[in-house]
C-alpha positions as CSV (number, residue, x, y, z in Angstrom):
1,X,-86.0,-122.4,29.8
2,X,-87.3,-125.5,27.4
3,X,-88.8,-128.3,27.8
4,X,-85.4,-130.2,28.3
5,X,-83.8,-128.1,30.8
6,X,-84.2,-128.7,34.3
7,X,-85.0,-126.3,37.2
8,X,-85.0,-126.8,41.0
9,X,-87.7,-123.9,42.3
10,X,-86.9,-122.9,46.4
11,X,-89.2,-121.5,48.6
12,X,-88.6,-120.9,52.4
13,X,-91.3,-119.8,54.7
14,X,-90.3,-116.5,55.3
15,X,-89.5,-115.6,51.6
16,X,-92.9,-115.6,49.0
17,X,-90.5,-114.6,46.1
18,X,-88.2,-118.2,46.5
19,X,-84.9,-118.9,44.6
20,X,-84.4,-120.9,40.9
21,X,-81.3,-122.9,40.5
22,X,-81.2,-123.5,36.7
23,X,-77.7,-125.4,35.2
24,X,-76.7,-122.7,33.1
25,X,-74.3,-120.6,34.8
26,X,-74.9,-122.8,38.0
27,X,-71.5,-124.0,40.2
28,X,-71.8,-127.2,40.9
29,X,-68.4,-127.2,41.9
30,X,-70.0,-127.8,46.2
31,X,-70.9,-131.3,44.8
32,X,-67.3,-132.1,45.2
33,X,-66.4,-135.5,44.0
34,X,-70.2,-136.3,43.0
35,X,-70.0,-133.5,40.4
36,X,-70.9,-134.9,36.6
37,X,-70.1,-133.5,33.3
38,X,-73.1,-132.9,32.3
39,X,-75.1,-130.4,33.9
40,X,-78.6,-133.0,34.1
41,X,-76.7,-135.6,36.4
42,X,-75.8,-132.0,38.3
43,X,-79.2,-130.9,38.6
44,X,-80.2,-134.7,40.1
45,X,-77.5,-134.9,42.2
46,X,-78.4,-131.2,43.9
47,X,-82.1,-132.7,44.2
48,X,-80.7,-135.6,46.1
49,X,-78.5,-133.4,48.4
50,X,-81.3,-130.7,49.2
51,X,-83.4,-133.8,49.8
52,X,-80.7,-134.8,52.2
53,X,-80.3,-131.5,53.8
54,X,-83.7,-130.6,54.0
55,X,-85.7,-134.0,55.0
56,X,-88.9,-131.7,56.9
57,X,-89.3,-129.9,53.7
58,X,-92.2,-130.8,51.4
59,X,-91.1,-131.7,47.8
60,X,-93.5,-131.3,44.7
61,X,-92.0,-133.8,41.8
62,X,-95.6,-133.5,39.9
63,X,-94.8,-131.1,37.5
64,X,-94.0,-133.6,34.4
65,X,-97.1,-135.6,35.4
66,X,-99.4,-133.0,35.2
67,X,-98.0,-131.1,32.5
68,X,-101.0,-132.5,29.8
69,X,-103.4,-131.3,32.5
70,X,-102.1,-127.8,33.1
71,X,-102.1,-127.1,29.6
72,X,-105.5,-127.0,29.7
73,X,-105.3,-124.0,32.2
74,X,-102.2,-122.1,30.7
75,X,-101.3,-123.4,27.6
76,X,-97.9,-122.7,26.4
77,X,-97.7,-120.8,23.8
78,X,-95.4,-121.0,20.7
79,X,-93.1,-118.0,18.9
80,X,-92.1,-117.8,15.6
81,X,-88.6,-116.1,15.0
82,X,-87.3,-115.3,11.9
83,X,-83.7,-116.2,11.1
84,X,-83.4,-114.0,8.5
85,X,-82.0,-115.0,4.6
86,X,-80.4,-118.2,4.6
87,X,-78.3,-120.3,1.9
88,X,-79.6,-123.7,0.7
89,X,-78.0,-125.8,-0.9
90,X,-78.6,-125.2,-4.7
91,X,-77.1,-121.5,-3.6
92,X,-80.8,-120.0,-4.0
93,X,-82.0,-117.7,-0.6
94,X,-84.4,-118.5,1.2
95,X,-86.4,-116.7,4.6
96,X,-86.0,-119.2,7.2
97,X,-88.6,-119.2,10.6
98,X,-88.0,-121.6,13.4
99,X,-90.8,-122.0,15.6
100,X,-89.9,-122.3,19.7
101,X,-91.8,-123.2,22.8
102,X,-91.2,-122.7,26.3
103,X,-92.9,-124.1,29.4
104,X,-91.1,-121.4,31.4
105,X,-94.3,-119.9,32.0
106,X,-96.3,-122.3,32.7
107,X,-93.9,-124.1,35.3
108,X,-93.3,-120.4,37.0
109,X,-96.9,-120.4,37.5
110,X,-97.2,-124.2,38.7
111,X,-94.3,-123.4,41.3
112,X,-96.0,-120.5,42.5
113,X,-99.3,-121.6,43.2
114,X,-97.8,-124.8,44.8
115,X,-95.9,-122.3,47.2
116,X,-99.0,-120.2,47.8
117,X,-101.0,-123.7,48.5
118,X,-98.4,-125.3,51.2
């Protein structure tokens, strides 16, 4: 997970542990003719249908809002991996380090505590 890919978190009453849909290696191929190219428009589009489906069941859109807030609480954060020797341009070699965060923890924590509070 980043912070540009989007996750639908499931939790049923009689199951604590829930289900993630995330688009990567998700079929979208039951949206029939609403399915997209791109995986986003998916991922809205199988909100909109569990919304559908599911009308009784309580649905927690906060997240984004109340991301500045929880970072107080669990603050995401970064890695630094290396990428090894890498060419530049003027053929010299140089050590390259890209540094990469995740909210993966952070939302898994928010989902779960929102489960444990309904």
């Amino acid at each position: 997970l980043d912070d540009e890919t989007p996750v639908i978190d499931i939790y049923s009453a009689d199951n604590g542990h829930g289900w993630r849909i995330v688009p990567t290696g998700f079929d979208f191929s039951g949206l029939g003719a609403s399915k997209s190219l791109l995986a986003r428009t998916n991922m809205i589009t199988v909100k909109k249908h569990l919304r559908t489906l599911a009308s009784a069941a309580v649905l927690d859109d906060l997240y984004d809002t109340l991301r500045a807030d929880l970072d107080i609480i669990w603050t995401i954060m970064p890695s630094r991996d290396s990428m090894g020797l890498q060419g530049t341009r003027l053929g010299k070699k140089s050590m390259l380090n890209v540094v990469r965060s995740s909210n993966a923890i952070q939302f898994t924590k928010y989902s779960r505590m929102r489960q444990r509070l309904l």
